[in-house]
N, C-alpha and C positions, 0 to 999 in steps of 0.2 A: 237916670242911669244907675244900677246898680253896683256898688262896690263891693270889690275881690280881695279876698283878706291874702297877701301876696304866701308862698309856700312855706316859705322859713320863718314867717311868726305863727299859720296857722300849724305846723309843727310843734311849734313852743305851745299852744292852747292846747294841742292834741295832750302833749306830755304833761302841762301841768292840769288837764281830767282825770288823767291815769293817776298821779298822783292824789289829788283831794279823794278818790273813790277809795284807793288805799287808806288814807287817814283817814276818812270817815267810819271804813269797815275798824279801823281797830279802836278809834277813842267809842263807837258804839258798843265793842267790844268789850273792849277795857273797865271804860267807865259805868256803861249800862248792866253788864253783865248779858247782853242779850246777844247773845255768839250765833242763834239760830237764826234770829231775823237779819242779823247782817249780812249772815252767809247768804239767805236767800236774795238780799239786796244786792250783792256783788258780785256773784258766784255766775257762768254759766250750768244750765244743767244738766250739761254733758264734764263738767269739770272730772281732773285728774287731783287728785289731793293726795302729798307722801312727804311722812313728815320723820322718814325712814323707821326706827325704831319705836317709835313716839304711833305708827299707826298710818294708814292707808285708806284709801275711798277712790269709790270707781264715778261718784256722780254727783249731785248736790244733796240730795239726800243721806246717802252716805258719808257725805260732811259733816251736815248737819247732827246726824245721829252720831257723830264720833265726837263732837263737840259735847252736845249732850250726856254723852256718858264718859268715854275717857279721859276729857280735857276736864270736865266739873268735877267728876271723880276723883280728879290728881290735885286740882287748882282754886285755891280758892278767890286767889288775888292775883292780876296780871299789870303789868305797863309795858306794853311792849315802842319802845324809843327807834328807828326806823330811820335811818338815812343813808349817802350815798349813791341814790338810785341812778341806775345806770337805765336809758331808758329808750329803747330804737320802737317809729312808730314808721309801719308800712300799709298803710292803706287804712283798710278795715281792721288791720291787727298791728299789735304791737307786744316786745317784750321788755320786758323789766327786771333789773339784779338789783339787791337793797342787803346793807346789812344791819341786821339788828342786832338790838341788846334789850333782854327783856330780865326786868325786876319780878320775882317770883315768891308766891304764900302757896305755899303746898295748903290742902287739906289737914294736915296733919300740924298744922302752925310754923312749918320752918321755911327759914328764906334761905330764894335759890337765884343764883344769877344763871343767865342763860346767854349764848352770843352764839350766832349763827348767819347764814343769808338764806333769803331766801330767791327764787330764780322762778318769774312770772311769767306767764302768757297769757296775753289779753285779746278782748275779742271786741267790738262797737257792735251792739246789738239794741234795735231801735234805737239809735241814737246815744246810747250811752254805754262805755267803757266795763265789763263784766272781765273776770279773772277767769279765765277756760284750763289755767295750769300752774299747780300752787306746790314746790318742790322748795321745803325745808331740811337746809343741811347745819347738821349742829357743831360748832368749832369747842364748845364747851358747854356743861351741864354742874354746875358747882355750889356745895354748899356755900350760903353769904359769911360763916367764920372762917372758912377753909383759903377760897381763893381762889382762880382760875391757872394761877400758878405751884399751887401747890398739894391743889386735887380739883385737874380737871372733866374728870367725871366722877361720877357716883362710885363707888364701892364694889357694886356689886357692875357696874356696867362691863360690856364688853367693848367699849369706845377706846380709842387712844389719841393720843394729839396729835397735830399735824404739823410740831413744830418741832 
């Protein structure tokens, strides 16, 4: 006789996929530098990417290519630290709220704190957890001498705080 994983732990297994696919996509991220293959690893590709000011994409490739040039462009060092997930799974889909805090090396050698959420939509395709809608909203964008309290965006930004 076959056993039935009862609804409310396979609930808990559904969310902690969603989870590890997320940490996977960013310490490959992070640590590899390899931002295109992970997109392709996690991404649907029919994906929504908006990362407001910071840049848009209508599809996986358009990801991919914004990684490629806007993000290596700007970045040369990322850790992005990810927790809080809020995480409702319905069926075949599910979504996801997370807030990060990403330690930043610009290109240009300076360091930048970052603190934002991000707000997911996910999708089980063959079998495994893909991100179909990846909405970055930034609470703060600051240099590491300045502070998030005492220049919480850039200079030249048009951002204001929310607090």
């Amino acid at each position: 006789m076959a056993e039935t994983t009862p609804p409310d732990a396979q609930a808990l297994l559904e969310k902690d996929a969603i989870k590890e696919a997320v940490y996977e996509f960013f310490y490959r991220g992070d640590e590899e530098g390899e931002w295109a293959g992970a997109i392709d690893q996690f991404a649907t590709e029919d994906i929504s990417f908006d990362a407001g000011e910071f840049g848009t994409a209508d599809d996986r490739d358009g990801w991919r290519d914004w990684a490629e040039t806007v993000w290596k462009e700007n970045m040369a060092a990322s850790w992005h630290m990810l927790h809080n997930p809020l995480i409702e799974v319905d069926g075949d889909e599910a979504t996801g709220r997370w807030r990060v805090e990403e330690a930043l090396v610009t290109t240009e050698g300076d360091a930048v704190w970052a603190q934002g959420t991000y707000d997911h939509e996910y999708r089980r395709v063959d079998g495994a957890w893909k991100c179909s809608s990846w909405t970055f909203t930034v609470s703060y964008l600051t240099p590491y001498e300045q502070g998030w309290a005492e220049q919480p965006f850039p200079e030249d930004s048009n951002e204001e705080p929310d607090w």
